[in-house]
Each structure stands twice: as structure tokens, then as C-alpha cells.
C-alpha positions in Angstrom: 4.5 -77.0 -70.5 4.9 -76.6 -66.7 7.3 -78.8 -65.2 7.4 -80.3 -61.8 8.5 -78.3 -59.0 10.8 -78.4 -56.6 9.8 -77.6 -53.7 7.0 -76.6 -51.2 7.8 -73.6 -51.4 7.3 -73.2 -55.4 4.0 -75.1 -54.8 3.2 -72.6 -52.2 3.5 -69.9 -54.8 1.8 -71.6 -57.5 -1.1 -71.8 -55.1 -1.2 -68.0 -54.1 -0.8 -66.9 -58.0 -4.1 -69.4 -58.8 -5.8 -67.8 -55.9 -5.0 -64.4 -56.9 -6.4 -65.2 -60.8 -9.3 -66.8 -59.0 -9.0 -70.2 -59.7 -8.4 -73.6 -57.3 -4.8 -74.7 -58.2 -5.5 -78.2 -56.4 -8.7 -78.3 -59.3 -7.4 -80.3 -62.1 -9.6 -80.9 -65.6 -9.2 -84.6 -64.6 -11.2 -83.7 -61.4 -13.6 -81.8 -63.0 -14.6 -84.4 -65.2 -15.4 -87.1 -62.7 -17.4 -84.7 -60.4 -19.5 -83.9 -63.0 -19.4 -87.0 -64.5 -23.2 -88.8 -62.7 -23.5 -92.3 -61.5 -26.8 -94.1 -63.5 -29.9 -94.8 -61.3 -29.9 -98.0 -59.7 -32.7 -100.3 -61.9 -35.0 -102.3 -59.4 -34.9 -105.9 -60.0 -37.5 -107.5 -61.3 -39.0 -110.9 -59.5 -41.3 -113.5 -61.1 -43.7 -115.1 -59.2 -44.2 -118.9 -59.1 -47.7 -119.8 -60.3 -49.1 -122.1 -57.3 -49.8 -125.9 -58.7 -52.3 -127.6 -56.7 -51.7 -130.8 -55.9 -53.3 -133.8 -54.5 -51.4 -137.1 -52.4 -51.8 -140.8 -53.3 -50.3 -143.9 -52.2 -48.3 -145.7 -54.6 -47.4 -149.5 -54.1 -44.3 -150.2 -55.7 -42.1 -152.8 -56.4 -38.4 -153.2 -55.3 -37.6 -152.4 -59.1 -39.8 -149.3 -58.5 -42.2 -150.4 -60.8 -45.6 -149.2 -59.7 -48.1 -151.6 -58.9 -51.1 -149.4 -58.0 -52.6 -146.1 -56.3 -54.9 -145.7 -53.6 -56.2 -142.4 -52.1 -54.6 -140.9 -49.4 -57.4 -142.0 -46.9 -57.0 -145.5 -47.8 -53.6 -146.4 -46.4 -54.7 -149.5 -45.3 -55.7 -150.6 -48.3 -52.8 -149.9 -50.0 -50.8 -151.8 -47.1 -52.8 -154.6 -47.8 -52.1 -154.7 -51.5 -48.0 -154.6 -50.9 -48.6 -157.5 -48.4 -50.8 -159.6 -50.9 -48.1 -159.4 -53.4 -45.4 -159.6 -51.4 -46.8 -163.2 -50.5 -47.9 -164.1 -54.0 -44.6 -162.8 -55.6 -42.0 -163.4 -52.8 -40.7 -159.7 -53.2 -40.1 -156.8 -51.6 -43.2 -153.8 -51.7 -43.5 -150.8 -50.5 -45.6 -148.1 -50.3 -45.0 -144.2 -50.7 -46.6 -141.1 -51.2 -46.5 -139.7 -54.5 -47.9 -135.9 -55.0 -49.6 -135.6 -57.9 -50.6 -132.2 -59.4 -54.3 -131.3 -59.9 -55.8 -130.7 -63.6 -56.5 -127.0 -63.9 -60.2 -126.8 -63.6 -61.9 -124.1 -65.7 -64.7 -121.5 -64.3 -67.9 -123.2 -64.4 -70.3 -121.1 -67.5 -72.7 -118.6 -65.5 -76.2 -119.5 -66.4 -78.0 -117.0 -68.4 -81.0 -115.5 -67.0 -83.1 -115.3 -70.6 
């Protein structure tokens, strides 16, 4: 077992007898493992792509207690103003109107007629 040494000088000594043998005395097996020792390739990430909803806008008449009180299509605003007025008279509440985005049923491909 070597032991420490104690001076420059000794490691100077130590240096010129590896050199001489032909080794690197600054080499250690320690060192030698983690250069050959490879970092693992770098995995690409994986992303998942949303699926695009379709979706069409309404107007919804609601209550104060949210409770809706109907729909109308987007170009009818007025009508749907109307209707919160109308109740708001008959009831003696507050109504509103807002939009409400609702999503479009998926529509399958329309059959190819056959040419028999």
C-alpha cells in the first residue's frame, strides 16, 4: 500500500518513474472509469396533439338562478333580447343573455354512390 507523500518533490519523482514505465501517474482507475463510462442518448419527447372539436355559438336566456330559459341562434340576438325582456316583465326578475359554445355532433362521411 502506497502511502501519502510528503512532498512535491516525492510527487515529482513518482511522476518521472510513471513516465519512465510509460504510464500517466495523474491517471487513476477512478478516472478511467468515468471516461469511458457514456452518457445515454437524449429520448425526444413525445407531444399529443389536441383533436379539434368544432363548435357552434348560441344565445342562452338565463335566469338570475342561472337556470336556462331558452336558446336562440347566434343571428338572432334580438330575439333572444326580447325573450329576457318578456320575462323579466312577466316574472319581475332579473335575465340575461349569454353566449354559450356548444360543440358540433361529429358528422360521418356521406356513402359514395355506387356507379352499378
Amino acid at each position: 500500500m502506497a502511502g501519502k507523500p510528503k512532498n512535491r518533490l516525492e510527487l515529482r519523482k513518482q511522476a518521472e518513474a510513471a513516465e519512465a514505465a510509460g504510464t500517466d501517474a495523474t491517471e487513476t482507475p477512478a478516472k478511467k472509469k468515468a471516461a469511458a463510462k457514456k452518457k445515454p442518448a437524449v429520448k425526444a419527447k413525445r407531444t399529443k396533439t389536441k383533436a379539434i372539436v368544432r363548435r357552434r355559438l348560441l344565445w342562452g336566456v338565463f335566469s338570475s338562478s342561472l337556470k336556462e330559459e331558452g336558446r336562440f341562434p347566434y343571428a338572432e340576438r334580438d330575439a333572444a333580447d326580447a325573450r329576457a325582456a318578456e320575462l323579466a316583465v312577466k316574472h319581475k326578475r332579473t335575465y340575461f343573455i349569454q353566449p354559450i359554445k356548444e360543440p358540433l355532433a361529429d358528422r360521418e362521411p356521406a356513402a359514395a354512390p355506387t356507379g352499378a
